[in-house]
DRENPA-3360 file (N, C-alpha, C; in nm, 2 decimals, always signed):
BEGIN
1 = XXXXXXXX = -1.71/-1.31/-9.43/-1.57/-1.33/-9.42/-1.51/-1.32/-9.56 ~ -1.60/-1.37/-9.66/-1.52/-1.35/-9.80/-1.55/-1.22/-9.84 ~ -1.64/-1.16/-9.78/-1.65/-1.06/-9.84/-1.50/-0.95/-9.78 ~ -1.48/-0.97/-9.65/-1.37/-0.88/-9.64/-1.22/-0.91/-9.70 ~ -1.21/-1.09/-9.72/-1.08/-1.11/-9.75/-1.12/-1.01/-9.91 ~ -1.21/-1.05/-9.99/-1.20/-0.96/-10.12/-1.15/-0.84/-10.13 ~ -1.21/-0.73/-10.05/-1.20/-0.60/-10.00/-1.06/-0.60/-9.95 ~ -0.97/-0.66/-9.88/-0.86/-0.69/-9.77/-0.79/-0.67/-9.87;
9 = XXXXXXXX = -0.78/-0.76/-10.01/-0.70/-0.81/-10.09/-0.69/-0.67/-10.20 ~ -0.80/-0.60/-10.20/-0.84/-0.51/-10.37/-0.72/-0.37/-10.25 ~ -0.73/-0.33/-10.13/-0.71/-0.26/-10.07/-0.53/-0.29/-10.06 ~ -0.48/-0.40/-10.01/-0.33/-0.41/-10.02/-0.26/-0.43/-10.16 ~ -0.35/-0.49/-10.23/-0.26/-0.48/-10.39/-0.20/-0.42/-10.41 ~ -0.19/-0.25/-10.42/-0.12/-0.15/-10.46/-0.01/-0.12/-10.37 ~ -0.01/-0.10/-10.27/+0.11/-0.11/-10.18/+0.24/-0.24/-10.19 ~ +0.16/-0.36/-10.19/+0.23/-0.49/-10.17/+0.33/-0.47/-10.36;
17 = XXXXXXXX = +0.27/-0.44/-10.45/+0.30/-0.41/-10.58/+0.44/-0.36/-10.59 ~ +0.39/-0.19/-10.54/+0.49/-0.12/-10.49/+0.64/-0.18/-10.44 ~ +0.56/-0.23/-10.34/+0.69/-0.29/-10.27/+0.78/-0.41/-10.33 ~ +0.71/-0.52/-10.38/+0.72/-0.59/-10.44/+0.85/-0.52/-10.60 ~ +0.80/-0.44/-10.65/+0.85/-0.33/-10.76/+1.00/-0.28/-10.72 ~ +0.99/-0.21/-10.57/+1.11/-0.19/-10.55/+1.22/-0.27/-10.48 ~ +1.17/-0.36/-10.45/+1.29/-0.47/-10.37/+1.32/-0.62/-10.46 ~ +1.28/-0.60/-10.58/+1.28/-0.71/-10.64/+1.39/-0.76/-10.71;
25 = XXXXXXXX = +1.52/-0.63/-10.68/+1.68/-0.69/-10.70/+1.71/-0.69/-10.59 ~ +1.70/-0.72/-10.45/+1.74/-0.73/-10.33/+1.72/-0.89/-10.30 ~ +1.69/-0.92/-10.35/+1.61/-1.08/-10.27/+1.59/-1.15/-10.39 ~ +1.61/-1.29/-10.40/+1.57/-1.36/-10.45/+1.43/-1.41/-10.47 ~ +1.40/-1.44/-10.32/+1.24/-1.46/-10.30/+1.13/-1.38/-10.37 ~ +1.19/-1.21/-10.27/+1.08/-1.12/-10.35/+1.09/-1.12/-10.47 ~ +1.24/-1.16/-10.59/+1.22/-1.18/-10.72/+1.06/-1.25/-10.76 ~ +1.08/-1.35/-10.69/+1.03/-1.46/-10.72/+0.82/-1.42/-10.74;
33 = XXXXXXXX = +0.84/-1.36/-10.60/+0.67/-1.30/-10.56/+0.65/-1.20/-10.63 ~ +0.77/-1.15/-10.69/+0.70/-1.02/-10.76/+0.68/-1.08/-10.94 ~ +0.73/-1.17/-10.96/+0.69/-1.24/-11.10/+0.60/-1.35/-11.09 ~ +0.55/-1.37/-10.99/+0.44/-1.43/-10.99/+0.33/-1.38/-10.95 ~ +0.33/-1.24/-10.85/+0.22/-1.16/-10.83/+0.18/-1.07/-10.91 ~ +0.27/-1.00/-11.00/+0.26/-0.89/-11.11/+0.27/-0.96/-11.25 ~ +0.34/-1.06/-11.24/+0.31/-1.18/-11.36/+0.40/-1.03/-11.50 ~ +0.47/-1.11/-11.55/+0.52/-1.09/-11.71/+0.46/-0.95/-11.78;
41 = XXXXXXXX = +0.30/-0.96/-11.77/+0.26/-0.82/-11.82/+0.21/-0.79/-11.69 ~ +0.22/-0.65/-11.72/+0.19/-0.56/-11.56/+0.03/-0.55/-11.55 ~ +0.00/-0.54/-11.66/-0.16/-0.53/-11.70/-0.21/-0.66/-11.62 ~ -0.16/-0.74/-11.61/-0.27/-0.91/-11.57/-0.21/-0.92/-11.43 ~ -0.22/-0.88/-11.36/-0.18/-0.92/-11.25/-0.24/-0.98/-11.16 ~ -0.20/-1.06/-11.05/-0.28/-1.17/-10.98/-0.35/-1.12/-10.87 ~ -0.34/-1.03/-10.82/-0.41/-0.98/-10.67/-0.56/-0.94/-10.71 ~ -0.59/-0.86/-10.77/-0.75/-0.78/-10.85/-0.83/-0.92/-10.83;
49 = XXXXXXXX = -0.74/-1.01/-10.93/-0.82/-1.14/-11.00/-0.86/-1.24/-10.88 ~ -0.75/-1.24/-10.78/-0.79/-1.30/-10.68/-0.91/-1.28/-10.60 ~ -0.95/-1.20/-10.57/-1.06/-1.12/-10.46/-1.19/-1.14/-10.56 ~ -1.18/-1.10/-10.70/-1.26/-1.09/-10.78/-1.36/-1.27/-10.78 ~ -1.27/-1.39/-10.71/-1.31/-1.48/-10.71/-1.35/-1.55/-10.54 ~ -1.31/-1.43/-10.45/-1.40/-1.48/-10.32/-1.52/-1.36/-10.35 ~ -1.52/-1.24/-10.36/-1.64/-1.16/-10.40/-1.80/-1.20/-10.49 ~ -1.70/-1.31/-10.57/-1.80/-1.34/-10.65/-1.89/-1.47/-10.64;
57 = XXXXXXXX = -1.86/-1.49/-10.53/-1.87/-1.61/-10.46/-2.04/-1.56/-10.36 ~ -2.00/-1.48/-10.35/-2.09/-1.38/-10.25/-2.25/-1.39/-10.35 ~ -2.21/-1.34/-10.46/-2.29/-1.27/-10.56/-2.34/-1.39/-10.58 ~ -2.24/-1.52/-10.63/-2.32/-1.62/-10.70/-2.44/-1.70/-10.60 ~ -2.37/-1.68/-10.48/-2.49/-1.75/-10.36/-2.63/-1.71/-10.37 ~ -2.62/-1.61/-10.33/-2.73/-1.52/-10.32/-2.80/-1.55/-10.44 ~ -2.74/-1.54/-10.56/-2.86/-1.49/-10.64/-2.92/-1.70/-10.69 ~ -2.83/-1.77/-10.66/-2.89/-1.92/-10.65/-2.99/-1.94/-10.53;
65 = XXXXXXXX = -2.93/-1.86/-10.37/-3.07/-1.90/-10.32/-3.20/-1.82/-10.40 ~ -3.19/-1.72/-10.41/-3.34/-1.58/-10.48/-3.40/-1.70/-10.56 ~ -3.30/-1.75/-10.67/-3.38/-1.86/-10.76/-3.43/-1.96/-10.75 ~ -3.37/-2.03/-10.63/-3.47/-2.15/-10.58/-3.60/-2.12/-10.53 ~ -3.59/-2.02/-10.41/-3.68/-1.95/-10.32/-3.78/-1.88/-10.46 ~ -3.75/-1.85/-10.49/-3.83/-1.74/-10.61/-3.98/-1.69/-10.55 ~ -3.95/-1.63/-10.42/-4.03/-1.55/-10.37/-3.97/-1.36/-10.40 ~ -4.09/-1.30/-10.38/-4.03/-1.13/-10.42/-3.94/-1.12/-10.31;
73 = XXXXXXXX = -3.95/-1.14/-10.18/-3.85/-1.08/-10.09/-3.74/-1.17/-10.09 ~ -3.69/-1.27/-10.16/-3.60/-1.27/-10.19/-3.51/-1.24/-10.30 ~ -3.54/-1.15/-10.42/-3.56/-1.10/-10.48/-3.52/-0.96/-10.45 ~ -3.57/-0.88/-10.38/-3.54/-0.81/-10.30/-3.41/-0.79/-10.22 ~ -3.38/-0.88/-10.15/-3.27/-0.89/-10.10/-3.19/-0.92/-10.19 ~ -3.14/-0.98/-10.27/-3.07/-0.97/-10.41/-3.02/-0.87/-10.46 ~ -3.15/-0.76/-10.43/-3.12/-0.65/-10.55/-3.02/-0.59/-10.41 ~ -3.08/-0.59/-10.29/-3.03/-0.49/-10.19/-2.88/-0.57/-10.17;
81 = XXXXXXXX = -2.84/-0.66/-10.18/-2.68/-0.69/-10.16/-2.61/-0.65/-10.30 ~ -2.68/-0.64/-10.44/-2.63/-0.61/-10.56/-2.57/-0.42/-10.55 ~ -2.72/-0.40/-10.51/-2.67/-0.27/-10.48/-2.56/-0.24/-10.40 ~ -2.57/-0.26/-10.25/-2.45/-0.24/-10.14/-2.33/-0.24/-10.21 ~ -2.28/-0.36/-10.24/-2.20/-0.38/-10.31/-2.13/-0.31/-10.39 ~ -2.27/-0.31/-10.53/-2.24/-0.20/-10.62/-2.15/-0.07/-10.54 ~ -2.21/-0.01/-10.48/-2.17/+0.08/-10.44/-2.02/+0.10/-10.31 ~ -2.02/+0.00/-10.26/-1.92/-0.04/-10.23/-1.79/-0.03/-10.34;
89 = XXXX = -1.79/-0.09/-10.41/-1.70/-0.12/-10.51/-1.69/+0.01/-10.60 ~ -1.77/+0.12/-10.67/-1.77/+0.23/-10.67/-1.67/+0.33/-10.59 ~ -1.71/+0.32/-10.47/-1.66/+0.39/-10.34/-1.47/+0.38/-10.35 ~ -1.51/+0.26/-10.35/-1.32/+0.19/-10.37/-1.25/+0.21/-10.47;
% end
């Protein structure tokens, strides 16, 4: 589940931005969401950073169970969700 809201979130950023970008003298509100989601510099913005903390959530489990367990095939599995990922996030 975290893994999709992360993915859910890296995937609408750019649109919601957009949008956010062009309606943001129409409305008050979306003033409001668009200076808090694109934040003062355009460079730091809050959506990437968001996802980047249920994703990594993923990553940090895993590799705490591998270390407890500290058998190879868990170790293994580690590498094989590092990868997926990896490559996942490549793809994207």
């Amino acid at each position: 589940m975290r893994a999709l809201i992360g993915v859910g979130i890296i995937l609408i950023s750019p649109m919601l931005r957009e949008y956010l970008y062009l309606n943001k003298d129409t409305n008050v509100g979306i003033f409001i969401l668009h200076f808090i989601i694109t934040s003062p510099t355009p460079e730091l913005t809050l959506f990437p950073w968001i996802s980047v903390c249920f994703i990594s959530s993923i990553f940090g489990e895993s590799l705490y169970e591998a270390m407890i367990d500290g058998s190879k095939e868990a170790f293994r599995k580690l590498f094989k969700i590092f990868l997926v990922w990896g490559i996942i996030f490549i793809v994207t």
